[in-house]
Every structure is written in structure tokens, then in C-alpha cells.
C-alpha positions in Angstrom: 0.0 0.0 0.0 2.5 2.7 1.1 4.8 1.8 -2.4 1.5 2.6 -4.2 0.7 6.0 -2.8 4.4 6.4 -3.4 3.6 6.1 -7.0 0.5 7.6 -7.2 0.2 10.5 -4.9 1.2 14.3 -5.7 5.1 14.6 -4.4 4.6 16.7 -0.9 0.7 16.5 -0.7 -0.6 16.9 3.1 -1.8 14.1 4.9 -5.5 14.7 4.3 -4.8 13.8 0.5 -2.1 10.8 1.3 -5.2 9.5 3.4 -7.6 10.0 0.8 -6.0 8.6 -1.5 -4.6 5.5 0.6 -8.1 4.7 1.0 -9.3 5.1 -2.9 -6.3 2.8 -3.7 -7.0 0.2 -0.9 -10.3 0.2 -2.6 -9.4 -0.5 -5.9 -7.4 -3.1 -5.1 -10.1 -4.8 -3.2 -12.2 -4.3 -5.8 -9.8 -5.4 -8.6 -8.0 -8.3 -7.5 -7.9 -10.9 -10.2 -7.6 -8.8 -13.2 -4.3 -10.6 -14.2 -5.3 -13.8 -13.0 -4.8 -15.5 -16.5 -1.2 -14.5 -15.8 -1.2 -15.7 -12.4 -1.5 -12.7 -10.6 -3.7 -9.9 -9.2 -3.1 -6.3 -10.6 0.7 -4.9 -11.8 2.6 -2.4 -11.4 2.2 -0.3 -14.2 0.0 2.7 -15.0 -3.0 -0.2 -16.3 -3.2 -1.0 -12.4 -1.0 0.7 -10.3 2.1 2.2 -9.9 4.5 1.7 -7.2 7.5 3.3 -5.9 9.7 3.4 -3.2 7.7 3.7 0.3 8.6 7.0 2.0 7.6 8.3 5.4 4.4 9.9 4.3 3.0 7.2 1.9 3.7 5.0 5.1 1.6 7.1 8.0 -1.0 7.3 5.3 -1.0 3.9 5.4 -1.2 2.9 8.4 -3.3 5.7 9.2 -6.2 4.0 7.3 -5.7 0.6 7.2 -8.2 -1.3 6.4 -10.5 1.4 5.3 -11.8 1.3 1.9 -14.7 2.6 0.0 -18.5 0.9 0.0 -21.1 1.0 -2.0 -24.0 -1.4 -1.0 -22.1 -2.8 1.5 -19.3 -4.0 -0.8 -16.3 -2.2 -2.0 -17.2 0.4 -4.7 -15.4 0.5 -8.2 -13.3 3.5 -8.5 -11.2 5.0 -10.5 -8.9 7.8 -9.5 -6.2 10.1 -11.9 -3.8 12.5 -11.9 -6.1 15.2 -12.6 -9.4 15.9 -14.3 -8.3 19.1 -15.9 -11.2 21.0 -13.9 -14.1 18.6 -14.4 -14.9 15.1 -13.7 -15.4 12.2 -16.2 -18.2 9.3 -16.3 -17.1 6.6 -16.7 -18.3 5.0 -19.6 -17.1 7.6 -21.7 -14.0 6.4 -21.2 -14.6 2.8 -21.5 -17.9 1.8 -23.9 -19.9 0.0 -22.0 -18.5 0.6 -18.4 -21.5 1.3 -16.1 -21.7 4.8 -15.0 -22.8 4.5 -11.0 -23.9 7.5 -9.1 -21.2 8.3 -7.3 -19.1 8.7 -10.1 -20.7 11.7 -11.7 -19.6 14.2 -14.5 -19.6 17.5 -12.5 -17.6 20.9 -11.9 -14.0 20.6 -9.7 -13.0 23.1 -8.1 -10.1 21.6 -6.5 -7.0 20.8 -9.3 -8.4 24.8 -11.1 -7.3 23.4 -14.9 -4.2 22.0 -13.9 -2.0 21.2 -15.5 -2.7 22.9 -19.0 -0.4 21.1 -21.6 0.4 21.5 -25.4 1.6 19.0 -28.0 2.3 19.2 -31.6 2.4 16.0 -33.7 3.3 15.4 -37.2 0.8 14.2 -39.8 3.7 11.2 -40.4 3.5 10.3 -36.8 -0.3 10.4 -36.2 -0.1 8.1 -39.4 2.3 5.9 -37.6 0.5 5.8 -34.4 -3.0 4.9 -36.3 -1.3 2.5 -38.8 0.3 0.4 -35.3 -3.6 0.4 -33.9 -4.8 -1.2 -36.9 -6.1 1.8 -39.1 -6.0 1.5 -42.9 -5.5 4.0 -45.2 -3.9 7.1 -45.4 -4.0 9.5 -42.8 -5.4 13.4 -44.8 -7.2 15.5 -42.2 -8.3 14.6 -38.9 -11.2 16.9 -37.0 -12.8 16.9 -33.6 -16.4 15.9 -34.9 -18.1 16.0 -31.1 -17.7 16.6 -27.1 -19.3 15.0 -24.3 -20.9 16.1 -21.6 -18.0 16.9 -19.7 -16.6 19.0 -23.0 -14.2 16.3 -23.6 -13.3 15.2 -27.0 -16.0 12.0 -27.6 -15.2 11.4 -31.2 -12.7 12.7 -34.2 -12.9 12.1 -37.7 -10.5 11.0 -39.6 -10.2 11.3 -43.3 -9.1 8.6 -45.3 -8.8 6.3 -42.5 -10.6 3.0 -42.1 -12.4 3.0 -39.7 -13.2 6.5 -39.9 -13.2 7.8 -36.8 -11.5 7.2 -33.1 -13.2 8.5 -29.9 -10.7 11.3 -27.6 -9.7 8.7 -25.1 -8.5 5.7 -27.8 -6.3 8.6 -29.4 -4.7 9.2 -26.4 -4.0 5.9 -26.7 -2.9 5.3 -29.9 -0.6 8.0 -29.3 0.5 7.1 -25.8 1.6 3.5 -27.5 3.9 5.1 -30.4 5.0 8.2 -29.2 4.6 8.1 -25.4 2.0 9.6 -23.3 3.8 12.9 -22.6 2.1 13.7 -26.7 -2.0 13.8 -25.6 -2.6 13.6 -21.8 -6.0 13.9 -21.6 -9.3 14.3 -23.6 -9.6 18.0 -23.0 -7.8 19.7 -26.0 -8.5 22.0 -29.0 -7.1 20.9 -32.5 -5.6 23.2 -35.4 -4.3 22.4 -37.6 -0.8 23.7 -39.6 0.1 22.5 -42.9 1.0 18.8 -41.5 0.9 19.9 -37.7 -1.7 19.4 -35.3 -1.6 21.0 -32.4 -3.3 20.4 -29.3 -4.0 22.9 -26.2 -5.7 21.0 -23.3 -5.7 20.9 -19.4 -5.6 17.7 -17.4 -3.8 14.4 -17.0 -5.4 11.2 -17.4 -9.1 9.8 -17.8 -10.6 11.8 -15.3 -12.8 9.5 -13.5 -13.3 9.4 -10.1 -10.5 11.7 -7.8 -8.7 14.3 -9.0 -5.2 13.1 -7.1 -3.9 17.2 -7.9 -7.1 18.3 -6.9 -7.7 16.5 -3.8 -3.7 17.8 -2.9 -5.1 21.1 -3.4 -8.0 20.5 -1.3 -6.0 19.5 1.3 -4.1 22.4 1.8 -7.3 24.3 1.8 -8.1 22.0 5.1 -10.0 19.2 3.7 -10.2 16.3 5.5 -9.7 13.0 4.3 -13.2 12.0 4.1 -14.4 15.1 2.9 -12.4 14.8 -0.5 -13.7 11.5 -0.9 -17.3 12.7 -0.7 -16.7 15.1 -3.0 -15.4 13.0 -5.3 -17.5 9.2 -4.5 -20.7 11.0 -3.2 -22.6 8.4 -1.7 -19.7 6.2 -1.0 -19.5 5.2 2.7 -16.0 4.3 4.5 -16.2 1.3 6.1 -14.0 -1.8 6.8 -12.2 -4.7 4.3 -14.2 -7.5 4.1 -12.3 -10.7 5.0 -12.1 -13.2 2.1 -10.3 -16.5 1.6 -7.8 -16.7 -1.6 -5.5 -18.8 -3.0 -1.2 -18.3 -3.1 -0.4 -16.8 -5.7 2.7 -15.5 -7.9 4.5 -13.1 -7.3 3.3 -9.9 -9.7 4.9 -9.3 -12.8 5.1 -6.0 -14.6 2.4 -6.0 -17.4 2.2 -4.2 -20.4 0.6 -0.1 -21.1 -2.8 -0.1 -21.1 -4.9 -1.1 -24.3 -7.7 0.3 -26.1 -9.2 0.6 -29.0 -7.8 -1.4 -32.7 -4.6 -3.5 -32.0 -2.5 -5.0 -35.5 -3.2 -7.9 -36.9 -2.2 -11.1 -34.8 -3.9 -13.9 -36.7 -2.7 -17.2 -36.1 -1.3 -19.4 -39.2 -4.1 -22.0 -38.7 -6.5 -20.8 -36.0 -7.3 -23.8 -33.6 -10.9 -25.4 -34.3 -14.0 -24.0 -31.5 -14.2 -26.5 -28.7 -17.3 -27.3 -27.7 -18.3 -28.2 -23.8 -21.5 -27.7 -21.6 -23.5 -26.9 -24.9 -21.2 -23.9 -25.2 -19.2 -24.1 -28.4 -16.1 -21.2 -28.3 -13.8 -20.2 -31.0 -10.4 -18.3 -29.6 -7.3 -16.9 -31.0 -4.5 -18.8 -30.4 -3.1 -16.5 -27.8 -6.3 -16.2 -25.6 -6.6 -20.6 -25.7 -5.3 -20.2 -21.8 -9.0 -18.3 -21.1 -10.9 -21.2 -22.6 -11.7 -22.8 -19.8 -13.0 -19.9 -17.6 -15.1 -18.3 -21.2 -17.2 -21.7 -21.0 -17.8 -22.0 -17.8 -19.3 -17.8 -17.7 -21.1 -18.2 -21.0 -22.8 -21.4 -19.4 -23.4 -19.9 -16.1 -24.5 -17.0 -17.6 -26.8 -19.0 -19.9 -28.9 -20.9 -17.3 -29.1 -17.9 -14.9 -31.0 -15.6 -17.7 -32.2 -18.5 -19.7 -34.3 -18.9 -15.9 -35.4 -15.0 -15.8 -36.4 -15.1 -18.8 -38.8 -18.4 -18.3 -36.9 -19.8 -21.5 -35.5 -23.5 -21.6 -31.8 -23.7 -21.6 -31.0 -23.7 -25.8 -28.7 -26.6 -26.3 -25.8 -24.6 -28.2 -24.3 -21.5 -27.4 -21.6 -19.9 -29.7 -19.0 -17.8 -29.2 -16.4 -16.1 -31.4 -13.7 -13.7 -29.8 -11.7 -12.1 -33.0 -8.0 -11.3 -32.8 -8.7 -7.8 -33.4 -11.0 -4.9 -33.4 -10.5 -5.0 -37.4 -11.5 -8.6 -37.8 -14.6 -8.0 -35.4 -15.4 -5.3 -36.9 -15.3 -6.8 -40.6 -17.4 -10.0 -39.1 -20.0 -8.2 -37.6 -20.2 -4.8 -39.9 -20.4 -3.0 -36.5 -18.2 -0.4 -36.1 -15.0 -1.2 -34.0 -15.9 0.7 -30.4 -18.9 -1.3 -30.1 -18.5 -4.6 -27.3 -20.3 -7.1 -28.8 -22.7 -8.9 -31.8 -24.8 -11.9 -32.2 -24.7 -12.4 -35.8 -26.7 -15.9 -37.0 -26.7 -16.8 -33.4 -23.4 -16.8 -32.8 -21.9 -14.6 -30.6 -19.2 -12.0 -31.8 -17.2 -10.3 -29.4 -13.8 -8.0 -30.1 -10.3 -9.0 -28.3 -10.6 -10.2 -25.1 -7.7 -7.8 -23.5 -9.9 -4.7 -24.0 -12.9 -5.8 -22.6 -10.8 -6.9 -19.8 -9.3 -4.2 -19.3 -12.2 -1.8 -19.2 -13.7 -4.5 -16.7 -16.7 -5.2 -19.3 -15.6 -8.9 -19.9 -18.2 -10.4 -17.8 -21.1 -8.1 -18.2 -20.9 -8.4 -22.6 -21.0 -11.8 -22.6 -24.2 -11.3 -20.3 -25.9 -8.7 -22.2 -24.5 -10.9 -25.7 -26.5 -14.0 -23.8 -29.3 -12.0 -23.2 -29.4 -10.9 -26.6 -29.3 -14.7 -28.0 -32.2 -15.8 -26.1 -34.5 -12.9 -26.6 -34.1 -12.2 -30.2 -35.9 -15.2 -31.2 -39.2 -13.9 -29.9 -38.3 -10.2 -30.1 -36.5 -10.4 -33.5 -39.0 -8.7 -35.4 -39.4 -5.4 -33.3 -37.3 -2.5 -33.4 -33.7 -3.0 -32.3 -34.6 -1.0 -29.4 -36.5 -3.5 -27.6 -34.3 -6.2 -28.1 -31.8 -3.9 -26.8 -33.5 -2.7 -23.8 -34.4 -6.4 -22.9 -31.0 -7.1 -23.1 -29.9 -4.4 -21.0 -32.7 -4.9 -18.4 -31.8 -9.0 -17.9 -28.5 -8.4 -18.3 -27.7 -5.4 -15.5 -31.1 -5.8 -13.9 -33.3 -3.2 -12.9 -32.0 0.5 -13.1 -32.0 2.0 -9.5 -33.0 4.9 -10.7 -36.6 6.8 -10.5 -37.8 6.7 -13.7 -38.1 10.0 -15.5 -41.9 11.3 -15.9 -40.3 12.7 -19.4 -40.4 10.4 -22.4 -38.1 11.4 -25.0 -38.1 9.4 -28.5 -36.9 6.1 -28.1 -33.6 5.5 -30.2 -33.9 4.5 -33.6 -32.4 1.1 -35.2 -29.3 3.1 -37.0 -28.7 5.3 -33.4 -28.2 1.7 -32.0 -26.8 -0.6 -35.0 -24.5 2.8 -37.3 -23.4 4.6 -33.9 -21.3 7.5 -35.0 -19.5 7.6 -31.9 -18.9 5.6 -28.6 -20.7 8.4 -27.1 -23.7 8.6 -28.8 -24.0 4.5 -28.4 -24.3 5.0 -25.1 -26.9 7.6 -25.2 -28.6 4.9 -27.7 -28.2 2.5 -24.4 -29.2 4.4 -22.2 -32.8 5.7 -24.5 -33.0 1.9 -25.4 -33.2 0.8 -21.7 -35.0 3.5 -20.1 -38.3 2.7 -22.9 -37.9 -1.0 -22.5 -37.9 -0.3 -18.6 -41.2 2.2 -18.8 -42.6 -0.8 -20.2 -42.4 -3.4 -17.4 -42.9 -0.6 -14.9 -46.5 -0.3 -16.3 -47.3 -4.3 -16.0 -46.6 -5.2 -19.1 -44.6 -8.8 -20.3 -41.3 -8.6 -21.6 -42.8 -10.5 -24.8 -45.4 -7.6 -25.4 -42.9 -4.9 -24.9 -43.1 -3.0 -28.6 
């Protein structure tokens, strides 16, 4: 813990923020362990988890300070997300990562704590913005490239990009594709203005990072204003309650090994020379890329589990076969499917399609696509004919469950088949989501079937 707040925290930030931050990161360990468990540990030591340094006095009173303290929501440890600073406003979260869920106490709202910091430019050659799409399995050539929309937090959502296939890239996977070619130093964060300069973009932004959850320069700042501890963490988890570390049994395991910068978004081609057959077992028939054969056994046994769990809400009998196909890239998904690239998942002649497994995992979507993919399998045959919508919001309703949200007395158009099956943006599909289950949901509210919902 204190080698983690080494790593993390603000260099010199008052105890108040070491705390708050101690117990943000105890949290998302607790709620995280087992993200590298197909390579045999818990979380590593890089920026995709968490980065640790030497301990030093502070990181160790904040430490002990709090130990065993962590964040709750519902009783068990809340997801979080923390970064280095949201640039003056916080992100949601699945603005960031399509199809994330977007909880209430992680909101998109004013901060006055980091003021803007830090405000950054970058300039980047047409060339290398060529290069940097080219390695995350663009195709084309590279001619213009403009920001094409902003979310609500006035981040970039989406760019388009001229002569590229595919055609455009949301703010956060450019940061990406950049961060992977040319370092991360080039776009460090989604809050920038583009102009262009004969083959020179430039960028103007404030902030550092995704912006979900706690601002760590923020909650520095806050601190020296007086802030306590739990007052920055209500500010930025309202609702959240600090509580006590649930005692759980687990396993020895390795020792951690350093894993790779984070991914998003389209990788390269990594097809294998002769792709191994699918493998059938439990009814559920799985096709793999050669590199992801070490997941096989834990895909069959979630697709089948989530199978009989829905296949039971849903008052359907259990369908003998279930297939799944996870594609090598976002490129060969995409090209499978004929969705566009940012989109999780596709049942296309009842077979499951789903894009490389690394991002989904990453993003911590994994589990909950192949649910709503499951979902989608079973209610299709009976909702196949109605407007993609309803299958949708079925999907969504049996796959998350009930929102726990008071439904709106407002009732705005439900989304049409091309907002949910042409999204322009990861944005606006989840806007399409959200429409989708929000009209399926009025539905059942008022008494009616999920089989008459129309």
C-alpha cells in the first residue's frame, strides 16, 4: 500500500490527500483483484493497475493511518477510479470505456479543486499520427483529422478522420494510440482543441489522465485548503461510505509481474497461421485466438453460467448450443459483424461475436458483454422482429437488472435502429443504451410482459 501512494500521490501532498488517496487505492485493489489472474497474478505495477515506488515516510503514516479502510457502496467495495487530474471537471465513466457502467457516485460535474491544472500543449506530425493509427490497426492514409463532437463533460468524444478505415476514433483511444507510439507525454488527456498547420496538429488541453473518479492534484489542493480525508472522498464518491475490508479466503499466488501499457481501442493484426478449431463443452461451443486458448476454460464456464441464470429469468428453456467467437482484433470484429470497432459485442446468426478479449478486460466489461450478448441470443428469437430497441432494452434490463434509478416522468423518443446498430460515436451509443433501456424499462414498470414490450 505505502509503495502505491508512493507512486501515485502528488510529491509533498498533506496528509489529508495521502489519506484519501490511501483509501481510494486500498479500494481498488479490493475491488480489482484478479484482473491478471490468466497471468497468475492480481493487478501490476504499471499505469493499467497501479504504480508503485519506493515507500517513504508519508506514503507509510498514510498507510497505516487508514488501514483497512476502503470505500463501499451497497455494503461491498465500490469500483473506483482515480487520476492524476481531471483538468477542472470530472469524467463518467463509460465515456472512457464503452460499456462501463456509470454509477452514481461517479458523476460528470464541476471541480474546483485541481483549477485546470496542469494545461499542456503538443504538436504531432501528420507522419506520426499516421504511424500511431497504422500500429492500432487503421488502414488507409492518414489526410485530415477533426474533432467531430464533445461530451458532456466537454471532452473530445469522437474525431474524424479522413481517409482512415475506420473513420473515426473517440478522444480517449487517441490518447491511446498515441501514448503506445510516441509516449503519453504527446496527448494527456481528452480535454484539448485541434488546429491544424500544414501537416501539424496541435493540441491545447488541461488535465492528465481519464478523469474518473478523484482528481489526485485536486484532492492535494483540497488539502491544503483544510480538507479532511473524508471530505475529498465525498466530494469525489458522493454516496460512497467508508467502512472496513471484508475478509475473504484466496489462493497463493505468484509473485506480480510487470504487465504491459494499457490497451484500447484497434490493435494489429495477430492472426494465427491456422487458427485452432472451436471446442465445444457444456452446450457452449467457443472459438479463440490462439493467444487467448489459456481463457478457454473460464469463457465456458461464464457463458454457461450465464446461460442458465438468464435462460431462468427469462422463463426460456436452456438452448442446447451457445456460440461464441472472440476475434484477434477490433479489425477482424469489426469486418465479421459490420459494427463499427468501439462497439462490445454482436450476435450475428446466433453466434456470438465479441472483439479481443484484453480490452474488454481491461475496461472491466468482460463479464457483463457476454451477459448482455447471452441475453441478446435468447430474446431475439421472440423479439427479433421489433425494433432493435426493444431487443436492446431487454438485453440491457436482464442483463444489468433493474435500473435503481426513479424513472423520469419525461419520455423522450426512443432510439432508432441506425442510433443503436451505425453509432457515430462511442458516445452517442451509449446515449442509444441508455434511450433503449430506459423505454424497455417504462414498459415493465407499467405491467406489461417482456414479450409484449413493442
Amino acid at each position: 500500500m505505502s509503495r502505491v501512494l508512493a507512486g501515485e500521490a502528488l510529491p509533498g501532498s498533506a496528509p489529508a490527500a495521502m489519506e484519501a488517496l490511501a483509501i481510494a487505492v486500498r479500494t481498488y485493489t479490493e475491488a480489482n483483484l484478479g484482473r491478471h489472474r490468466a497471468e497468475g497474478f492480481d493487478l501490476c505495477d504499471q499505469t493499467h493497475c497501479q504504480v508503485m515506488r519506493t515507500a517513504n515516510a508519508s506514503s507509510q503514516g498514510a498507510a497505516q493511518a487508514t488501514a483497512g479502510r476502503i470505500l463501499l457502496y451497497r455494503g461491498a467495495p465500490a469500483t473506483i477510479y482515480y487520476s492524476a487530474s481531471c483538468g477542472g471537471r470530472t469524467e463518467i465513466p463509460s465515456a472512457v470505456w464503452p460499456g462501463a457502467e456509470d454509477p452514481p457516485y461517479l458523476p460528470s460535474r464541476p471541480d474546483d479543486g485541481c483549477e485546470g491544472e496542469p494545461a499542456w500543449t503538443a504538436e504531432i506530425a501528420l507522419a506520426d499520427l499516421q504511424r500511431s493509427f497504422a500500429a492500432a490497426g487503421f488502414r488507409g492514409t492518414l489526410r485530415g483529422m477533426t474533432i467531430a463532437s464533445h461530451d458532456i463533460s466537454g471532452r473530445v468524444a469522437s474525431l474524424t478522420l479522413e481517409g482512415l478505415t475506420p473513420s473515426a476514433i473517440s478522444g480517449q483511444d487517441l490518447r491511446a494510440a498515441v501514448g503506445r507510439t510516441l509516449g503519453w507525454q504527446y496527448v494527456r488527456s481528452a480535454a484539448f482543441d485541434l488546429k491544424r498547420t500544414r501537416d501539424v496538429y496541435r493540441m491545447d488541453g488541461h488535465g492528465s489522465g481519464h478523469g474518473v473518479g478523484m482528481c489526485v492534484i485536486g484532492s492535494a489542493k483540497l488539502a491544503v485548503k483544510g480538507e479532511s480525508a473524508p471530505a475529498i472522498l465525498a466530494r469525489y464518491f458522493p454516496g460512497l461510505t467508508i467502512g472496513g475490508r471484508t475478509p475473504r479466503a484466496m489462493a497463493p499466488i505468484p509473485t506480480a509481474a510487470p504487465a504491459t501499457a494499457p490497451s484500447a481501442g484497434p490493435r494489429p493484426s495477430a492472426r494465427a497461421a491456422t487458427p485452432p478449431p472451436p471446442v465445444a463443452a457444456a452446450g457452449v461451443i467457443l472459438s479463440l485466438p490462439e493467444g487467448d486458448e489459456g481463457e478457454r476454460t473460464a469463457m465456458i464456464a461464464l457463458a454457461a453460467r450465464e446461460r442458465d441464470a438468464l435462460a431462468k429469468a427469462l422463463g426460456l428453456p436452456v438452448p442446447s448450443r451457445l456460440a461464441l467467437r472472440v476475434h484477434p482484433t477490433t479489425d477482424d470484429y469489426a469486418r465479421a459483424t459490420g459494427r463499427a470497432w468501439f462497439t462490445p459485442g454482436a450476435v450475428v446468426n446466433d453466434e456470438i461475436h465479441l472483439p479481443p478479449l484484453a480490452p474488454l478486460r481491461d475496461r472491466g466489461v468482460l463479464e457483463r458483454t457476454i451477459r448482455r450478448q447471452v441475453a441478446h441470443v435468447l430474446v431475439d428469437g421472440i423479439l427479433g422482429r421489433r425494433p432493435a430497441w426493444v431487443r436492446e432494452g431487454a438485453a440491457l434490463y436482464f442483463a444489468d437488472g433493474p435500473s435503481v434509478e426513479t424513472l423520469s416522468s419525461a419520455r423522450p423518443p426512443c432510439p432508432t435502429d441506425v442510433d443503436l446498430l451505425s453509432p457515430v460515436s462511442a458516445g452517442a451509443l451509449n446515449a442509444a443504451y441508455a434511450g433503449a433501456r430506459a423505454c424497455f424499462e417504462r414498459q415493465i414498470a407499467g405491467g406489461r410482459s417482456w414479450r409484449d414490450v413493442r
